[in-house]
C-alpha positions as CSV (number, residue, x, y, z in Angstrom):
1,X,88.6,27.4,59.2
2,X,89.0,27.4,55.3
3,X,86.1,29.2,53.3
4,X,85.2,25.2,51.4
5,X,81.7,23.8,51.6
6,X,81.6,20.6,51.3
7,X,78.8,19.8,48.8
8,X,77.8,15.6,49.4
9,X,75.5,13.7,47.8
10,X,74.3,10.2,48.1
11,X,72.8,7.3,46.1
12,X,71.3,8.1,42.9
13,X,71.6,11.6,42.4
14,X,74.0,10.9,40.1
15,X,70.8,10.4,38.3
16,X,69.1,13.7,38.6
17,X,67.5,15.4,35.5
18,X,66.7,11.9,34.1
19,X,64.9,10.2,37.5
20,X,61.8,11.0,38.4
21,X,61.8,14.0,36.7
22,X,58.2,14.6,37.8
23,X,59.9,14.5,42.0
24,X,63.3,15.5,41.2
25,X,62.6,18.2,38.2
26,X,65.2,18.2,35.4
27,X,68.1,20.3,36.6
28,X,71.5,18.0,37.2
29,X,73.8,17.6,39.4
30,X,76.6,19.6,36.9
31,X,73.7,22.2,36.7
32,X,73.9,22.1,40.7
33,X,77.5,22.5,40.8
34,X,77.3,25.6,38.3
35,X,74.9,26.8,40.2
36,X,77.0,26.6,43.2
37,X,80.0,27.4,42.3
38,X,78.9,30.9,40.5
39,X,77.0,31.4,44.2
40,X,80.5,30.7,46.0
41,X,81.8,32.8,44.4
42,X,79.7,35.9,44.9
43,X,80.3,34.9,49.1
44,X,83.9,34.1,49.0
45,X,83.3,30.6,49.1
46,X,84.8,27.2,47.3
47,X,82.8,24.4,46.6
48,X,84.2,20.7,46.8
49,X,81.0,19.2,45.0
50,X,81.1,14.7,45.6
51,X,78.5,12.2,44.9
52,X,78.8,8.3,46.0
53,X,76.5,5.3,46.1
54,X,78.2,4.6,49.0
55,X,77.3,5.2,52.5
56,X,81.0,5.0,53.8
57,X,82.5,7.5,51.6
58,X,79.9,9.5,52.9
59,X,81.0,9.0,56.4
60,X,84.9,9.7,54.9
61,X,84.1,12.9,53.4
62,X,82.3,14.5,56.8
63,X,85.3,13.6,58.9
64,X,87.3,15.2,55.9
65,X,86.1,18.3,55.7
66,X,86.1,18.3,59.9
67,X,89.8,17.2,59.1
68,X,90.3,20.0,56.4
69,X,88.4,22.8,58.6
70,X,85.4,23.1,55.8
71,X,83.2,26.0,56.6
72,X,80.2,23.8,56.6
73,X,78.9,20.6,54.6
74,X,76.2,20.6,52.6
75,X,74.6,16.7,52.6
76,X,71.8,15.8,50.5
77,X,72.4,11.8,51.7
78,X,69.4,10.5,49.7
79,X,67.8,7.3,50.3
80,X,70.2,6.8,53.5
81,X,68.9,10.0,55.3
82,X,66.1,7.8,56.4
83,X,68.7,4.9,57.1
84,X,71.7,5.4,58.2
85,X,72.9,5.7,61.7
86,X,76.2,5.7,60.6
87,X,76.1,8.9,58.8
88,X,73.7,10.3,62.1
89,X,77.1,9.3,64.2
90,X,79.6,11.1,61.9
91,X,77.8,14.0,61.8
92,X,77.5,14.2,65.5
93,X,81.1,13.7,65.8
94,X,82.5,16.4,64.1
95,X,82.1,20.0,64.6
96,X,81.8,21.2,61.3
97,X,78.3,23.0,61.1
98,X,76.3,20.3,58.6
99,X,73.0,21.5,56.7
100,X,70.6,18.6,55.4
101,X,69.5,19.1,51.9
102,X,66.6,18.0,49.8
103,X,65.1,18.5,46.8
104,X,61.3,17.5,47.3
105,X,59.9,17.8,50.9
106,X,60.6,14.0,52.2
107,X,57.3,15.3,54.9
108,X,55.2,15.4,52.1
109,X,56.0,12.3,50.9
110,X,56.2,8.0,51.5
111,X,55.6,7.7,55.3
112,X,59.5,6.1,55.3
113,X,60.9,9.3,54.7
114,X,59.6,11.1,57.2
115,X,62.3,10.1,59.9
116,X,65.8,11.3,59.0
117,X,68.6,10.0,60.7
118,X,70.7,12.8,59.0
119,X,68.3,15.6,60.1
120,X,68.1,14.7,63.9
121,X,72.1,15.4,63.6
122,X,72.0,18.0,61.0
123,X,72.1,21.7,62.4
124,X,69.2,22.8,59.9
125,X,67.1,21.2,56.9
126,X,66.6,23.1,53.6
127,X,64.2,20.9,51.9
128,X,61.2,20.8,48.9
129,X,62.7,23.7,47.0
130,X,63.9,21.9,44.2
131,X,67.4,22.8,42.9
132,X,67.2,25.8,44.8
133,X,67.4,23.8,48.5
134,X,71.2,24.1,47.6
135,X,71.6,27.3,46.8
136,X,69.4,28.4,50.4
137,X,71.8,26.5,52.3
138,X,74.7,27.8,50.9
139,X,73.2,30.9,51.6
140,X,73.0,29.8,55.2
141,X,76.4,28.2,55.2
142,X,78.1,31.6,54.1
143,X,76.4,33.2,57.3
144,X,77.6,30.6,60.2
């Protein structure tokens, strides 16, 4: 097992700091990856940090890290959380420990979010802590 965490994100949070601000908050997703990547390195840990609009890389990038021997993977899957049994499948065919990440709490929100294909695979959900959700589950990632 390498020391990587595969950090993957999904549609639109390529977005984040300019959409819905008011949901989302105004930190980026290069302010994430800083943010990471100075925490990685205080727990001996390397981030690979991907985002795609696209469900199948996605998919690619779990068996990857499976492939690669990542430490754990770190998926914020966006919109397709509460869509895709595709990604549910992946997840459940690897053995890489995976952590569900959100930035609001998808429970407190549109009724539609409150299934999650993602989380019924996941092996924990850090959610509704803003930019921080990341930097929780990295902390959790480092301890598995």
């Amino acid at each position: 097992m390498s020391n990587t965490v595969y950090v993957l994100n999904g549609p639109n949070l390529n977005l984040l700091g300019t959409r819905e601000p008011e949901i989302y908050g105004t930190t980026t997703l290069d302010d994430i990856a800083a943010m990471l990547a100075e925490r990685a390195g205080t727990l001996g840990l390397t981030i690979d940090l991907r985002q795609s609009n696209h469900e199948g890389d996605l998919v690619d990038w779990i068996q990857e890290a499976q492939t690669n021997g990542a430490k754990a993977v770190l998926l914020n899957a966006g919109a397709f959380t509460h869509t895709s049994v595709a990604l549910h499948d992946a997840i459940k065919s690897v053995a890489v420990p995976v952590i569900e990440v959100h930035l609001s709490n998808p429970h407190a929100r549109e009724q539609f979010r409150h299934k999650s294909y993602v989380g019924m695979a996941a092996k924990a959900t850090v959610a509704g802590f803003g930019a921080q959700s990341y930097l929780l589950a990295l902390d959790a990632a480092a301890k598995l």
